[in-house]
LOSEGU-102486 format. One line per field, with one value per residue (C-alpha): z, y, x; residue number from 1. Coordinates in nm, 3 decimals, m for minus. Layout:
// residues N
pz <- c(Z, ...);
py <- c(Y, ...);
px <- c(X, ...);
pos <- c(NUM, ...);
END
This chain:
// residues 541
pz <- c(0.000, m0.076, 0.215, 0.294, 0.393, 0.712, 0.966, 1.303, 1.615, 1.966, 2.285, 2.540, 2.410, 2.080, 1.931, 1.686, 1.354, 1.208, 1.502, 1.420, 1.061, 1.158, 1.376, 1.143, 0.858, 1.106, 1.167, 0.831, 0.727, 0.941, 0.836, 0.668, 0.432, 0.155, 0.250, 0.020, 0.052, m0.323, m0.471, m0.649, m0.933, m0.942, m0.838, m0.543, m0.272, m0.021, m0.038, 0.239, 0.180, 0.120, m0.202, m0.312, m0.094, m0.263, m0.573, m0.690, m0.807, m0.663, m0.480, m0.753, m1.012, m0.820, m0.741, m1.087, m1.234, m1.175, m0.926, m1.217, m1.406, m1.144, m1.159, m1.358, m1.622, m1.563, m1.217, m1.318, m1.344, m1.031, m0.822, m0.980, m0.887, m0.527, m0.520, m0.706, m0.384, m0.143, m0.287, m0.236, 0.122, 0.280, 0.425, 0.479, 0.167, 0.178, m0.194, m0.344, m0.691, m0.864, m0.879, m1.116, m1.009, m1.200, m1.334, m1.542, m1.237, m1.009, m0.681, m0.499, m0.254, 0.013, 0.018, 0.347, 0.259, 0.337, 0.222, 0.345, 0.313, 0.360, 0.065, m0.146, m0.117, m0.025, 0.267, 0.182, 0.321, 0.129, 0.253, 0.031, 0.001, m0.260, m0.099, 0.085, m0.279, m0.386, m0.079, m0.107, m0.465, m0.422, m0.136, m0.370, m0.602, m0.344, m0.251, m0.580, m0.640, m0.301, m0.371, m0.734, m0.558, m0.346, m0.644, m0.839, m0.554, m0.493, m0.825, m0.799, m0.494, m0.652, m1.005, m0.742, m0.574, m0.893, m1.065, m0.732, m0.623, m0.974, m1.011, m0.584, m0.696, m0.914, m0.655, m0.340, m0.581, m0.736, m0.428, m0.263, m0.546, m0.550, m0.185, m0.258, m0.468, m0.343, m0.274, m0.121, 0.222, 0.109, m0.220, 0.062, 0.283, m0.017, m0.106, 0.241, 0.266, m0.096, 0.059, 0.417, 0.155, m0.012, 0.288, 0.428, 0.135, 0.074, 0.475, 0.394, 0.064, 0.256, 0.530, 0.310, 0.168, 0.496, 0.591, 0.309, 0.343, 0.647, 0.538, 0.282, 0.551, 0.346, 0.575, 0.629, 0.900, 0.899, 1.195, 1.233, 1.439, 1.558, 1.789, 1.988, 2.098, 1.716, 1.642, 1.927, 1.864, 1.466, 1.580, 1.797, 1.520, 1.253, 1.497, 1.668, 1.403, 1.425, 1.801, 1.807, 1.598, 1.819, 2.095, 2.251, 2.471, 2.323, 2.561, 2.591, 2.876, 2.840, 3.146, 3.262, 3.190, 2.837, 2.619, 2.310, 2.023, 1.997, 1.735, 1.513, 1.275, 1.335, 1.080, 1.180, 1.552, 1.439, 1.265, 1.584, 1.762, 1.481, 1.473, 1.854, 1.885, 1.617, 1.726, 2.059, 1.906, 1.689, 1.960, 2.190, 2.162, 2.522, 2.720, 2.555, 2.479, 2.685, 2.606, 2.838, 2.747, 3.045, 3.047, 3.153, 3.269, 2.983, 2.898, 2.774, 2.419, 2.437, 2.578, 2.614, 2.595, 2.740, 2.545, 2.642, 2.504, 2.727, 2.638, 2.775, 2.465, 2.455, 2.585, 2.468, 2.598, 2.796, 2.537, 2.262, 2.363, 2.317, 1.891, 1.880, 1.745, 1.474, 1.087, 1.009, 1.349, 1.500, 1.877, 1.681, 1.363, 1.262, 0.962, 1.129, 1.312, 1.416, 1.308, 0.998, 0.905, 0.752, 1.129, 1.017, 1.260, 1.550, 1.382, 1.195, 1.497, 1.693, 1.430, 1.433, 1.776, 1.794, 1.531, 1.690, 2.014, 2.219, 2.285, 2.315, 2.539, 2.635, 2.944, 2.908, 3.038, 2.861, 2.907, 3.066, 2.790, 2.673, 2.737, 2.467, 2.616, 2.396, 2.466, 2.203, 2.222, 2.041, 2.028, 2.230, 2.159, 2.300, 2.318, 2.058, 2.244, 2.117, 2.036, 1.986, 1.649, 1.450, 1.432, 1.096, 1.097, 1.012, 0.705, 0.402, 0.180, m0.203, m0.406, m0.762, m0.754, m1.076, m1.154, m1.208, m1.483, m1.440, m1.665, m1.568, m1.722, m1.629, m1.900, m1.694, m1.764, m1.443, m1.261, m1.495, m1.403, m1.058, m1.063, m1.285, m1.109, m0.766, m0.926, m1.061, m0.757, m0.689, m0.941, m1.116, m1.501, m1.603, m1.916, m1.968, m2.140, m2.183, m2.178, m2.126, m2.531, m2.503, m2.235, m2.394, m2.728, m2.533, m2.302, m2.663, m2.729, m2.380, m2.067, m1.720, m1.402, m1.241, m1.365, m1.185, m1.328, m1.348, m1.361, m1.538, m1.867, m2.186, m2.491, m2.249, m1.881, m1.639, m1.530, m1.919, m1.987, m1.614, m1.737, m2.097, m1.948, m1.678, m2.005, m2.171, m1.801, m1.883, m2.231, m2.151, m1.827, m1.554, m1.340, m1.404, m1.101, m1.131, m0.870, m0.949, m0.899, m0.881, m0.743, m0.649, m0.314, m0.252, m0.118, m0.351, m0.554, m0.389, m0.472, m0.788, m0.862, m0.721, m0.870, m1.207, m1.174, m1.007, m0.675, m0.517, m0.445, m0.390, m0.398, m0.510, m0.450, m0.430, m0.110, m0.182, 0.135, 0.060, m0.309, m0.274, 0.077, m0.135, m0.409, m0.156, m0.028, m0.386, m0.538, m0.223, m0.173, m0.520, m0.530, m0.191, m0.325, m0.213, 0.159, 0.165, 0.033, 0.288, 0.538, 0.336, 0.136, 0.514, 0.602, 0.195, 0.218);
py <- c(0.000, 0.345, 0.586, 0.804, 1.133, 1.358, 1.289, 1.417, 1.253, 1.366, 1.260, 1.186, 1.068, 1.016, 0.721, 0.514, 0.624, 0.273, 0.218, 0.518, 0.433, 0.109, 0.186, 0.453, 0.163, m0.093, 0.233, 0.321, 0.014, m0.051, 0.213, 0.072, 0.341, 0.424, 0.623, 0.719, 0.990, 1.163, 1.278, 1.596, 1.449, 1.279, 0.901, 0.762, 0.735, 0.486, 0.331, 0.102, m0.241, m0.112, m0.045, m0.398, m0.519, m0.196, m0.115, m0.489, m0.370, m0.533, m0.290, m0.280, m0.176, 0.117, 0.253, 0.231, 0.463, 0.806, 0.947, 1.119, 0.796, 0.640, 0.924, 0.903, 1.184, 1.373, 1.432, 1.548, 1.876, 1.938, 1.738, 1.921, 2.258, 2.124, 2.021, 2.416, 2.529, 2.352, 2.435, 2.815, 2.779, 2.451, 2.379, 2.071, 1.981, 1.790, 1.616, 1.370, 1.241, 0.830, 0.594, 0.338, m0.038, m0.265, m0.485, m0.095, m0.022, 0.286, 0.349, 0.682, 0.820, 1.137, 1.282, 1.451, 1.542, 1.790, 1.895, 1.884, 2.190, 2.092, 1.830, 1.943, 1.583, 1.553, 1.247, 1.172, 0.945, 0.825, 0.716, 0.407, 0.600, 0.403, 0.255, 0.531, 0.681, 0.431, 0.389, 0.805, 0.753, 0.484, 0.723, 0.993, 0.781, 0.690, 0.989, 1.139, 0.834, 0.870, 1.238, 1.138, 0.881, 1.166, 1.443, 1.113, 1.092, 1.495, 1.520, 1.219, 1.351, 1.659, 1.504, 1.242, 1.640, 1.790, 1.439, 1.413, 1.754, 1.826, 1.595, 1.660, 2.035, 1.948, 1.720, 1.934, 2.276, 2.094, 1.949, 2.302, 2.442, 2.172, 2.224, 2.574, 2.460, 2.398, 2.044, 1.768, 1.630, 1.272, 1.478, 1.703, 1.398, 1.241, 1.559, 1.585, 1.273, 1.287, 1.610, 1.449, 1.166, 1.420, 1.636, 1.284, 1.214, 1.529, 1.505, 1.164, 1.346, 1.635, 1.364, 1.211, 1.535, 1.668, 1.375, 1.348, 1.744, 1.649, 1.349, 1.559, 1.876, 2.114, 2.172, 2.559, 2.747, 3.128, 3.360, 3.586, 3.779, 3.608, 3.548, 3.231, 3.235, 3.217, 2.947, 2.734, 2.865, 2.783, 2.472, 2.370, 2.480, 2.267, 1.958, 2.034, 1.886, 1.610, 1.586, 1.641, 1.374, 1.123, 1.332, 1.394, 1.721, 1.883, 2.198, 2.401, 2.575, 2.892, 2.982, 3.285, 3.413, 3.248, 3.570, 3.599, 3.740, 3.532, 3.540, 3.172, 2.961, 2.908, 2.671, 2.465, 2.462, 2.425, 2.114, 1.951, 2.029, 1.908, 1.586, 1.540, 1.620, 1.457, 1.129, 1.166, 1.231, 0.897, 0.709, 0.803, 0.660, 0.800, 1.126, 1.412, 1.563, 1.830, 2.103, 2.279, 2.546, 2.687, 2.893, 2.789, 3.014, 3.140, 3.425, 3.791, 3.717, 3.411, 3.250, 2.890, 2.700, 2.315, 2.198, 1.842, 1.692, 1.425, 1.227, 0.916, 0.675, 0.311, 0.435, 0.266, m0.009, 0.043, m0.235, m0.006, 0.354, 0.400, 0.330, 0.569, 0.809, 0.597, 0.678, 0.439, 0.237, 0.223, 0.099, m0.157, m0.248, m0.587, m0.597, m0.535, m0.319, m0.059, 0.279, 0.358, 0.661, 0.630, 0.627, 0.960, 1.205, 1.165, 1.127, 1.438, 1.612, 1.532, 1.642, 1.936, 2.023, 1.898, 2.219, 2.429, 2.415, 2.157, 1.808, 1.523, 1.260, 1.050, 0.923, 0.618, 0.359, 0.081, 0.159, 0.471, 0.692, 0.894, 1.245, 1.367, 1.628, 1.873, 2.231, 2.473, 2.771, 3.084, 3.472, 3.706, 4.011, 4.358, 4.508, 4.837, 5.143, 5.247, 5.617, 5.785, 5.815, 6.054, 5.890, 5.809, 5.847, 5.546, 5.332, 5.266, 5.034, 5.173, 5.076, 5.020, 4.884, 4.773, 4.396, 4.299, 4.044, 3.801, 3.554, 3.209, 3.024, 2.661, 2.297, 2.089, 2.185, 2.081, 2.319, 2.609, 2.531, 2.549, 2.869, 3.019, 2.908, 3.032, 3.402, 3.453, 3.383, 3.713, 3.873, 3.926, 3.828, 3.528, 3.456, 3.116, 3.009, 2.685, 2.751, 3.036, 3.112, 3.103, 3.368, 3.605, 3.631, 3.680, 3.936, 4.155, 4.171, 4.223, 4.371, 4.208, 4.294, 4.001, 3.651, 3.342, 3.117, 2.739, 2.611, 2.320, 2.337, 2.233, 2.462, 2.747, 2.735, 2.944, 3.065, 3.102, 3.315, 3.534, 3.573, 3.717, 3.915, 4.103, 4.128, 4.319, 4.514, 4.671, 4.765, 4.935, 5.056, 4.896, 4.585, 4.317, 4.095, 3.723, 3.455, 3.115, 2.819, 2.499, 2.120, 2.133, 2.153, 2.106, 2.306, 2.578, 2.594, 2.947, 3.073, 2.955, 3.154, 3.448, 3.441, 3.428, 3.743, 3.656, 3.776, 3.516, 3.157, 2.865, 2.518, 2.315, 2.203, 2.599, 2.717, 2.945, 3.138, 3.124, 3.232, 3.571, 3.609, 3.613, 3.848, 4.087, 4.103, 4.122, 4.401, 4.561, 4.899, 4.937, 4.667, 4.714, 4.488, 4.176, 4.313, 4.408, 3.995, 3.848, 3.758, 3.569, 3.431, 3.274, 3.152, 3.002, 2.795);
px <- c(0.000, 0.123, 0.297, 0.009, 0.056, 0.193, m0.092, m0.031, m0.055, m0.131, m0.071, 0.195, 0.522, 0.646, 0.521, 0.710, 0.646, 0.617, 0.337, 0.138, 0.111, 0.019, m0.237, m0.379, m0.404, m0.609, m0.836, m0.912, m0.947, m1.190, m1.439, m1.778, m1.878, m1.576, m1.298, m0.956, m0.694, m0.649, m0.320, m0.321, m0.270, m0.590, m0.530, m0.586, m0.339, m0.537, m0.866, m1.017, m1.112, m1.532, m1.414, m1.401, m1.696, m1.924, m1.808, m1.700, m1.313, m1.013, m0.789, m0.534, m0.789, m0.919, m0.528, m0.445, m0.763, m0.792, m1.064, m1.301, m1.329, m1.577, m1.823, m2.122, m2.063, m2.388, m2.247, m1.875, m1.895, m2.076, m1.803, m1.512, m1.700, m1.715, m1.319, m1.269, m1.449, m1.225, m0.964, m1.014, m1.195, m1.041, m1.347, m1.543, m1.769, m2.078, m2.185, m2.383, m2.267, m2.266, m2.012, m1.935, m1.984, m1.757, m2.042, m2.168, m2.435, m2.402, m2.477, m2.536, m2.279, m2.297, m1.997, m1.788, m1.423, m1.192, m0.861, m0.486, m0.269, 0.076, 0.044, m0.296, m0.454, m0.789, m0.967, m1.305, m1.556, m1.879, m2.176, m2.354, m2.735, m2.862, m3.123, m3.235, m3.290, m3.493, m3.705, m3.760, m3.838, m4.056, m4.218, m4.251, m4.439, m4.638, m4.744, m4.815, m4.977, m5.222, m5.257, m5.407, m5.604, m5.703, m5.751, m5.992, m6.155, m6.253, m6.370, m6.592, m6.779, m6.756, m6.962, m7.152, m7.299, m7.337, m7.546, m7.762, m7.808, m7.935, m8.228, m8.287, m8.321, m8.633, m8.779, m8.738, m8.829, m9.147, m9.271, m9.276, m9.422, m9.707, m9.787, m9.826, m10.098, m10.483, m10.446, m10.699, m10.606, m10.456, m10.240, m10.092, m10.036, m9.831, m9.615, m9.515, m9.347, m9.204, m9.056, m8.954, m8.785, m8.602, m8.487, m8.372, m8.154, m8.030, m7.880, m7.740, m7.531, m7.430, m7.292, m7.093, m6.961, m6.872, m6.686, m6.490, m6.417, m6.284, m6.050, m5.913, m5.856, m6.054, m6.346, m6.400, m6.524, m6.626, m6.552, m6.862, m7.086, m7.444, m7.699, m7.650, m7.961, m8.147, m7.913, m8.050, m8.398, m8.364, m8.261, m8.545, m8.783, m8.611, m8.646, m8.949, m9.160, m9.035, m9.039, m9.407, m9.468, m9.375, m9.549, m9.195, m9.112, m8.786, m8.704, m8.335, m8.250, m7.905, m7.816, m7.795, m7.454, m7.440, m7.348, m7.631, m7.394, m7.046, m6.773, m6.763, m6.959, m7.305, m7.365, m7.110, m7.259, m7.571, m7.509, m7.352, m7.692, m7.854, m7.739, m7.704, m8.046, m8.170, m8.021, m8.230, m8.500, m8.468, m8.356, m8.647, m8.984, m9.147, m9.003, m8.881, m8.492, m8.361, m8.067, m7.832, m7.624, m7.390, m7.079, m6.775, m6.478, m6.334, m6.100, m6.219, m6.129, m6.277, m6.578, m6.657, m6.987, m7.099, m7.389, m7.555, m7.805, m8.023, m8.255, m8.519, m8.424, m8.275, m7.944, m7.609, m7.445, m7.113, m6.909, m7.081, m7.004, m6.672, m6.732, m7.018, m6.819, m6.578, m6.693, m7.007, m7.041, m7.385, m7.452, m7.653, m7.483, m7.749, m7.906, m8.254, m8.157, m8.485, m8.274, m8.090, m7.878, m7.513, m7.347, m7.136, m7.346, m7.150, m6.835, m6.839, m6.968, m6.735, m6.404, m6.625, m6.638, m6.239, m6.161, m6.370, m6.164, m6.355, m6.442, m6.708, m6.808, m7.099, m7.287, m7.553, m7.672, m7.890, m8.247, m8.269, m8.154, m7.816, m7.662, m7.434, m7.179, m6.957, m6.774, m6.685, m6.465, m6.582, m6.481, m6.617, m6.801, m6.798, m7.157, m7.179, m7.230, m7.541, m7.590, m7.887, m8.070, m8.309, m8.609, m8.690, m9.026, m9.294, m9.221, m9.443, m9.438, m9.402, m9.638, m9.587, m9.271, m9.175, m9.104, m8.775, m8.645, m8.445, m8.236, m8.215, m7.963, m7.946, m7.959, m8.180, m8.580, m8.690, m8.495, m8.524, m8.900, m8.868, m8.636, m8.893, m9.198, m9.033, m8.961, m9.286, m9.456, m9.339, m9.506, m9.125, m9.098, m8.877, m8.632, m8.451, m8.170, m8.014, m7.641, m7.399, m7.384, m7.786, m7.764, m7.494, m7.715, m8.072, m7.821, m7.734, m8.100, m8.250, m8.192, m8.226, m8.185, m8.073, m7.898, m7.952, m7.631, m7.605, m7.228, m7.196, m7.354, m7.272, m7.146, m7.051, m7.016, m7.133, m6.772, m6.683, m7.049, m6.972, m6.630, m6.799, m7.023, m6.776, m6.566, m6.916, m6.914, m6.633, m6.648, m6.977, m6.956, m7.237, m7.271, m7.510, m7.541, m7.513, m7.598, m7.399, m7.669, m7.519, m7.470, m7.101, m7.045, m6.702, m6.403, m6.289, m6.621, m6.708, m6.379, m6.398, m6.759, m6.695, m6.324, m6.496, m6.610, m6.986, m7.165, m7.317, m7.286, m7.629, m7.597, m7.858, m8.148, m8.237, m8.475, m8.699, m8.595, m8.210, m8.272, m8.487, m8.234, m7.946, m8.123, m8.211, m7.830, m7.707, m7.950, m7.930, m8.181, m8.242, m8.532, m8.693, m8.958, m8.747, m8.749, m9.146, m9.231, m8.958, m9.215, m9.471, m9.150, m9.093, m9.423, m9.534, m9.174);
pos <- c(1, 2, 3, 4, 5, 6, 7, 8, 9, 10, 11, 12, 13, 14, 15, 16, 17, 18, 19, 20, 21, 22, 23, 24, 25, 26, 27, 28, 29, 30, 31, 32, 33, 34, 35, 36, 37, 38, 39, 40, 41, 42, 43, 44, 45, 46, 47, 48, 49, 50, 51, 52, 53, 54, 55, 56, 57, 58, 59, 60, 61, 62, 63, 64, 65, 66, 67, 68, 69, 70, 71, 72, 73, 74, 75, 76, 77, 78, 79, 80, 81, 82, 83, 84, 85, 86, 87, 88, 89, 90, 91, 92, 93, 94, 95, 96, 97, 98, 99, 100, 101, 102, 103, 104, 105, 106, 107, 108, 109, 110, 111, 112, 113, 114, 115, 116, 117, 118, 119, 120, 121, 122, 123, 124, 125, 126, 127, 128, 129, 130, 131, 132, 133, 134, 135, 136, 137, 138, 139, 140, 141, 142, 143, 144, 145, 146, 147, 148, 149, 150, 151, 152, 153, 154, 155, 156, 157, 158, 159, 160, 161, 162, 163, 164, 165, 166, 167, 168, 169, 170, 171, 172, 173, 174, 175, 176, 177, 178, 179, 180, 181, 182, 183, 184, 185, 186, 187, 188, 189, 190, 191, 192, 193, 194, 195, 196, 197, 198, 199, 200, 201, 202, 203, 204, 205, 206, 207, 208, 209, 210, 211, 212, 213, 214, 215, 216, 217, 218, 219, 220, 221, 222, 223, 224, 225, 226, 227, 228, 229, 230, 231, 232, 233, 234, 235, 236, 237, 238, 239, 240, 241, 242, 243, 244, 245, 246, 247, 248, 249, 250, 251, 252, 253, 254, 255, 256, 257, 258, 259, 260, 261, 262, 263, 264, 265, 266, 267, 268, 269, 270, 271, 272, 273, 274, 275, 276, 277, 278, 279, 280, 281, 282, 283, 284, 285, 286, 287, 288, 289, 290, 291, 292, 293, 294, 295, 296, 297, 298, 299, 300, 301, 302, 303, 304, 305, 306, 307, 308, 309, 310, 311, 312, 313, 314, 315, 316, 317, 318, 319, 320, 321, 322, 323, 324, 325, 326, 327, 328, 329, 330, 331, 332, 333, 334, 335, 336, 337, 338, 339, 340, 341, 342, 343, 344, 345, 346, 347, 348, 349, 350, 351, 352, 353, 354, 355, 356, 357, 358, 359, 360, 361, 362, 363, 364, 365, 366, 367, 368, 369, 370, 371, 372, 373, 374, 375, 376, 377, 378, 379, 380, 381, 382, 383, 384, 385, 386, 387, 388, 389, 390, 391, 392, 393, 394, 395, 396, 397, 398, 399, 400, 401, 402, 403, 404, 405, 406, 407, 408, 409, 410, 411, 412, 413, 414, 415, 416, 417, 418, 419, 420, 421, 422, 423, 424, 425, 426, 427, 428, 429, 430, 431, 432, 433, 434, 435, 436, 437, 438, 439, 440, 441, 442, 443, 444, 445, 446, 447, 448, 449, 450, 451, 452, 453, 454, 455, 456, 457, 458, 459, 460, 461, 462, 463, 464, 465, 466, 467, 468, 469, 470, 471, 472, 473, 474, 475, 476, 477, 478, 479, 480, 481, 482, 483, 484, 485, 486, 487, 488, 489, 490, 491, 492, 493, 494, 495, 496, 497, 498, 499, 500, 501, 502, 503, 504, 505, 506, 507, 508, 509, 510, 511, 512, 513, 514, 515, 516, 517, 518, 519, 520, 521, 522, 523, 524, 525, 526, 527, 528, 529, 530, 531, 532, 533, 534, 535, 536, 537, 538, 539, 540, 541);
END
């Protein structure tokens, strides 16, 4: 083996040369990963034996080659950049370049080598990361292929919204339009439960939306001002129906010190309650349901809430109770089983009530009936000093108010029929079109005062017509406001409608009450005949 160079030694004494270098060899020698000392002129002067057991040459063959040979050529000019660099700093590099195996394969190496300045030769060790590549490659195709999985399976539920919200939109809108009709006893009998049907599906789709949003991480929650006190009350109206139908008391009791506006989502809270409550009142054939809100000690920026909701049902039993709240498990999970429902409830309740701060538990006992507990943390809110005003005087209604037109521009006939059928019950006139291109041809001939937007369409879309028409905005000066209708319901689809250029966002099936709410907010004062019909809007639907 070749002298290697000047390497100085430490410690007491003086050591026999002969020893030192001896010693030195038996350490290097024994390093796993490859190590070598490199001449200046580019060969090596000593290579451990890892050479052979790595690379596959003899030691002979790898003395007699120069350095650059071994490395793959893509990687050449990036290693002699890295010895340029040493050899103007002296400092420790760190690189990753191929080798050559003798049977024409390479394998990947991570570099550490530093550089000698009495003689210009250079140590390096290697590290053998070659199949730590490949295992991060075979990661990375992994994940690219789960996040494809995962992009397949977004726009799936997003088409499986769009293809069942649609026809849902003509069933819900029809019904409601039918039972606005003079109707015999048994007819209105039959409507109602075509309509309790569809409401029932359309809770089963949005579970399965929701739960996916939440899977995927792209479940959204505003931060607003409201009432917390509506939201119960809205609540207990929405399930009160069906409460009195089985001739069950549902009651809620706030306590005193629960604040009545708070900062958060009410939606979101209401659809906890919802489906807590909802699941007592299933569950419970004689008794009633009763909610407690109390305050706990919170913070001044924030204040938090414990809801529970008891009932007098069948109750859970204690092996069941602790799966209640797993994605599809029932407490009773037999094929004849007396309740159905998809078993997603209480699981997406309780992710919601985990994001919005809090947490959820249960107490039951078989027989006597369940009490669902859950806290939520929300923002507080500082009451408005209220100053005095002028008094405006009494309010009157104007009367002639002209009608307004509006442009409905949507492919399926049943729900242009309902949108159409819905508008003119206002005594407001009503234009159709089938598809965007439709709409921008009747919009050079006519003028409206209001477009009501369908998304997915074929010929023209409704983002490429809104796009069109903001284009036509700006050419001529105005604003013609358009409300997107449509079946998506997925993450991004409001941003996507109102980036597009429009100012308002439904998803189908269209309520009456959302649809002239969300006119009103869009055509603001200058149609005060929106505000003056909101009450019987309320009461017909």
């Amino acid at each position: 083996m070749a002298d290697i160079c000047n390497v100085p030694f430490s410690g007491h004494g003086s050591p026999d040369a002969g020893a030192a270098q001896r010693d030195f060899e038996r350490f290097f020698n024994l390093i796993p990963d490859l190590a070598c000392i490199v001449s200046t002129d580019g060969y090596f002067k000593m290579v451990n034996p890892a050479w052979e057991t790595t690379l596959g040459y003899t030691h002979e063959e790898v003395m007699s080659t120069p350095m650059l040979e071994f490395i793959h050529p893509d990687d050449l000019e990036q290693t002699l950049s890295e010895i340029a660099k040493q050899s103007r700093t002296y400092r420790t590099k760190h690189f990753v370049n191929r080798y050559r195996c003798k049977d024409g394969s390479y394998r990947i190496f991570d570099w550490t080598t530093t550089f000698n300045r009495d003689d210009s030769t250079r140590f390096g060790v290697a590290k053998d990361i070659t199949e730590q590549r490949q295992w991060e490659e075979r990661l990375q195709k992994a994940k690219d292929a789960a996040e494809g999985a995962n992009r397949s399976k977004s726009e799936f539920l997003a088409n499986m919204s769009h293809e069942i919200r649609t026809p849902m939109n003509g069933v819900i809108g029809l019904t409601d339009l039918a039972l606005d009709t003079d109707l015999t006893a048994e007819q209105r009998e039959y409507l109602e439960g075509v309509k309790t049907s569809a409401n029932s599906l359309l809770r089963i789709l949005n579970d399965i939306l929701d739960f996916s949003k939440i899977e995927a991480g792209k479940l959204e929650f505003e931060a607003i001002e409201f009432d917390l006190r509506q939201t119960v009350e809205a609540m207990l109206n929405l399930l009160g129906v069906r409460a009195a139908a089985k001739n069950l008391e549902l009651a809620c009791e706030l306590g005193p010190d629960v604040p009545s506006r708070v900062l958060g989502d009410p939606g979101r809270l209401r659809q906890i309650l919802v489906n807590l409550t909802g699941n007592a009142i299933k569950f419970t054939e004689h008794g009633g349901v009763m909610i407690r809100v109390e305050r706990l000690p919170d913070s001044a920026e924030e204040v938090e809430l414990h809801f529970s909701v008891k009932d007098t049902g069948i109750g859970i039993p204690l092996s069941k109770q602790r799966h209640v709240f797993s994605a599809f498990a029932q407490a009773d999970s037999s094929s004849t089983r007396t309740f159905g429902g998809t078993g997603l409830g209480l699981t997406i309740s309780s992710q919601l009530v985990s994001m919005m701060g809090g947490r959820i538990w249960l107490e039951s006992e078989e027989g006597t009936g369940s009490t669902f507990h859950f806290t939520v943390r929300l923002g507080g809110v500082r009451a408005p000093r209220i100053e005095a005003q002028p008094d405006p005087g009494p309010r009157h209604t104007e009367e002639g108010q002209p009608r307004l037109r509006f442009l409905v521009v949507e492919d399926n006939v049943v729900n242009r029929l309902v949108a159409t059928r819905l508008i003119e019950k206002r005594n407001h006139t009503v234009s159709t079109a089938a598809n965007g291109r439709e709409a921008l041809e009747m919009l050079e001939r006519e003028q409206f005062d209001c477009v009501l937007m369908d998304v997915q369409m074929p010929v023209l879309d409704g983002l490429e017509a809104t796009a069109a028409i903001r284009n036509r905005d700006r050419d001529f000066g105005g604003h013609l406001p358009i409300i997107a209708m449509t079946a998506h319901a997925m993450a991004g689809d409001l941003e996507r409608c109102l980036a597009a250029g429009m100012d308002a966002y439904l998803t189908k099936p269209i309520q009456a009450a959302a649809l002239f709410a969300t006119v009103e907010r869009v055509l603001g004062a200058r149609h005060s005949s929106f505000r003056t019909t909101q009450v019987v809007m309320q009461r017909s639907f």
